[in-house]
C-alpha positions, 0 to 999 in steps of 0.5 A: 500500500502506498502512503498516500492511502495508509495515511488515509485510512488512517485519518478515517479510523481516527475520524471514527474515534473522534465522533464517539462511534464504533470502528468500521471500514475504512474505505471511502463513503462512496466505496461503501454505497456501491458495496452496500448497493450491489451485495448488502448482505455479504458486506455486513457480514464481512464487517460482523467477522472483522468488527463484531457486534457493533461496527460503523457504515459510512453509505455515502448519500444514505448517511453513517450508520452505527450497527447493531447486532446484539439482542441486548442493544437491539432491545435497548433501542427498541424500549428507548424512550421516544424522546430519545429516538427520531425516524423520519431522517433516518428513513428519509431514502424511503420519503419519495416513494411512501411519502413524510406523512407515511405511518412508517416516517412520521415523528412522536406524538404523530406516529402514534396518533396516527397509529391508533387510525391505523390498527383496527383494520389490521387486529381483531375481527377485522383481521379473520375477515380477511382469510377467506378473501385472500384464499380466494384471490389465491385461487383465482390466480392459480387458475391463471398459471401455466402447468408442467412448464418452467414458471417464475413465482415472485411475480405471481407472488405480487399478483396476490398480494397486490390483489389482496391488499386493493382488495383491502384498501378499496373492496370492489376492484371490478370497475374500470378505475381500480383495473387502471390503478392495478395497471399502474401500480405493476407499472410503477413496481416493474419500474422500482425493481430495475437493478440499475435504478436500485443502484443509483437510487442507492448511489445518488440517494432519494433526490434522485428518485424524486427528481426522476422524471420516469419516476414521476410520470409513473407515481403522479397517476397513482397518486391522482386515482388513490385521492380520486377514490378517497374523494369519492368516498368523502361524498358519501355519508359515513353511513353508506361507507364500505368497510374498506381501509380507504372508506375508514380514512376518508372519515377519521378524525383524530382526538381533537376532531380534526381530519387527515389532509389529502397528503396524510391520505396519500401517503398512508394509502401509497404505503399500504399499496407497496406491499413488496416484502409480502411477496418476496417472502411468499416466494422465498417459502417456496424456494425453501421449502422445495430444497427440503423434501421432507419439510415439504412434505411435512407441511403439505401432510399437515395441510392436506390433512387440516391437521392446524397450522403449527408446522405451517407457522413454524415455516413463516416464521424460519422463512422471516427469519432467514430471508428477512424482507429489511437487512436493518432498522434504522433510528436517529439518535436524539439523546447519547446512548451506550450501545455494546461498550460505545457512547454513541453521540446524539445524531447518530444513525444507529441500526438494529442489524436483522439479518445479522441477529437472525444469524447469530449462531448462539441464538440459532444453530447452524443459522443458515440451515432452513429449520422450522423445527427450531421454532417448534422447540421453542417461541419465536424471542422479542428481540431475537426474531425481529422481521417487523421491528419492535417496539411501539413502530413495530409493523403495524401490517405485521398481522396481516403479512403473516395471515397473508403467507399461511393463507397463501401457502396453504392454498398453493400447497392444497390447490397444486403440485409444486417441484424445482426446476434447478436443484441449486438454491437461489441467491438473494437479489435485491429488489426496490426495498426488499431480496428475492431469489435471483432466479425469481422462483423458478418452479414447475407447477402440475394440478393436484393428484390424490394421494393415497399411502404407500403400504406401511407408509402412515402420512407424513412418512418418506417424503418424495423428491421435490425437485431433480437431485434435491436432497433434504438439507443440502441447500443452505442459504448462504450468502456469497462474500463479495470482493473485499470491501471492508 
């Protein structure tokens, strides 16, 4: 190594211990978004090895990052009290697309005002109304796919959970204005999902997104037909409302009798309508779940044989755990704290790291193993198995993605046959804000056909080959290491 870069280096270590916060690579800022843009997952991992449980990201446009990946300092930020903690700067590259008067972005006391119009329509009796609906458009939507040929799930994935969640959102979809907003919302989606828009959104930050003028042309009419329908319904008497989430709002008043402002109604509505991650979980459960015969047997045994839903929930869960929809948490400091031996500054971004704790070998052995098993042992912890947050801004849809994955999972499993076409796992790729399978999925699918018991085989016995050389437990996730970044 020259002088020149040595002596670089070595003002960034002493930058590091200057501001307070933990050591972490030295490379440029910018050097570290391309990391952070082009392999995530392998970059925090690299550092976790070199730095342990507490390191510092500098992310160029995105800011600096103190993560975390300890249970201990993730509960201490999720407890914090919210004097302490802000999240609307810290979420700021997320602004453009779900808005600063998204639930996700908004400051206390607002969050939790906002909050309480929010939680009703995803708790209680609302929530078991939801089942049969989401049963239904599953169905609906398997009739539509082709059988005994190659077929990419994440995209039909997106096609459920989008119908499912208008379905929410609006009730009716069969007028001509919900098919054009369907259309548009796919249009935008497709858009956000191009690799080399993710790069330079992570790159160039959230400007850039909100300045693009591909962007806007495809957001504007989204925004213009979502405000359309909450007017519509604000003219009609409260008493001849739907019982859908657009319907609700259009009416709520906070405490003090105010309503929510078309920007509050945009933003909650654009937020619910981006349902991503939902869709590449779907499909992640699949892509597990055919790599693990036995499992896949297991679980279809179960389902088939309406025998409840502990394996089938079993599997969500180690499919969050595994492939989580957000690699982190991020949060601003506004008060110092200590955090794994360091006094952290306030503002500091600090991170509670999921994919880094849902790694941890302590709390879950061999972690890259696919093993629901390990969640029938023992319940899923607070600060352990952290795929929605935690705390008071803990997702708040959380519910509804769960019911969601064992509604769609059981539905494809009674409804079809499922086998892989590759026998190799698929690597995550990331998409507009969350990782999919890089192959997108790719199964084969054949109608049902009954089964009966092999003579001295009781149900749920020797599992079939789900896919061409699969062997049950031989396909770890494992994220590839990326060239030396750290």
């Amino acid at each position: 190594m020259s002088v020149a870069p040595a002596r670089s280096l070595a003002r960034r270590a002493r930058l590091h211990r200057r501001e307070g916060l933990p050591p972490g690579p030295p490379l440029p800022s910018a050097l570290q978004a391309v990391a952070w843009a082009r392999r995530p997952l392998a970059f925090l991992e690299r550092c976790r090895r070199r730095y342990g449980d507490v390191f510092t990201l500098r992310v160029g446009n995105a800011g600096t990052w103190v993560i975390l990946a300890d249970p201990e300092d993730v509960r201490l930020v999720f407890t914090a009290d919210h004097a302490s903690l802000g999240v609307g700067i810290a979420n700021s590259i997320l602004g453009p697309l779900l808005g600063p008067r998204s639930v996700m972005l908004l400051e206390e006391p607002e969050h939790v005002r906002r909050r309480r119009l929010m939680l009703p329509h995803f708790h209680g009796e609302r929530m078991a109304a939801y089942g049969p609906m989401m049963a239904e458009v599953t169905r609906r939507q398997l009739r539509g796919w082709p059988l005994r040929e190659p077929l990419e799930l994440w995209p039909r994935m997106q096609e459920i959970t989008l119908e499912a969640i208008m379905r929410v959102v609006f009730g009716e979809l069969e007028t001509p204005r919900m098919r054009r907003l369907h259309a548009r919302l796919r249009e935008l989606t497709n858009w956000m999902n191009d690799p080399r828009r993710l790069t330079l959104l992570a790159a160039a930050g959230p400007r850039w997104l909100a300045g693009n003028t591909g962007y806007r042309e495809l957001m504007g009419p989204v925004e213009d037909a979502v405000l359309e329908e909450v007017r519509e319904r604000q003219r009609r008497p409260p008493d001849e409302q739907d019982g859908d989430v657009a319907s609700m709002l259009a009416h709520a008043r906070y405490e003090d009798g105010s309503p929510m402002t078309e920007q509050d109604l945009r933003d909650e509505l654009v937020t619910l309508l981006t349902d991503g991650p939902t869709s590449a979980l779907l499909c992640w459960a699949f892509e597990r779940l055919l790599r693990h015969p036995a499992k896949y047997e297991r679980l279809r045994s179960e389902v088939r044989a309406g025998e409840g839903e502990e394996y089938l929930e079993a599997v969500c869960k180690e499919t969050t755990r595994l492939c989580p929809a957000a690699p982190i948490v991020v949060r601003r400091l506004l008060q110092p704290m200590r955090l794994g031996g360091h006094a952290i500054p306030a503002g500091a971004t600090v991170a509670p790291c999921v994919h880094l704790v849902h790694r941890r070998e302590d709390l879950y052995p061999k972690p890259t193993r696919f093993l629901p098993e390990r969640f029938l042992d023992q319940p899923a912890g607070t600060y352990t198995w952290i795929p929605f947050g935690g705390g008071v801004r803990r997702c708040l849809a959380a519910p509804y993605a769960q019911l969601l994955m064992r509604t769609v999972i059981r539905t494809i499993i009674d409804e079809l046959e499922l086998s892989l076409v590759e026998p190799r796992s698929e690597r995550p790729r990331r998409s507009a804000i969350t990782f999919v399978p890089h192959r997108h999925g790719l199964v084969l699918a054949g109608a049902r056909l009954p089964r009966t018991p092999r003579a001295g085989q009781e149900r749920g016995g020797a599992a079939p080959t789900s896919g061409a050389g699969a062997r049950d437990g031989s396909a770890d996730y494992v994220v590839r290491r990326p060239v030396s970044t750290a």
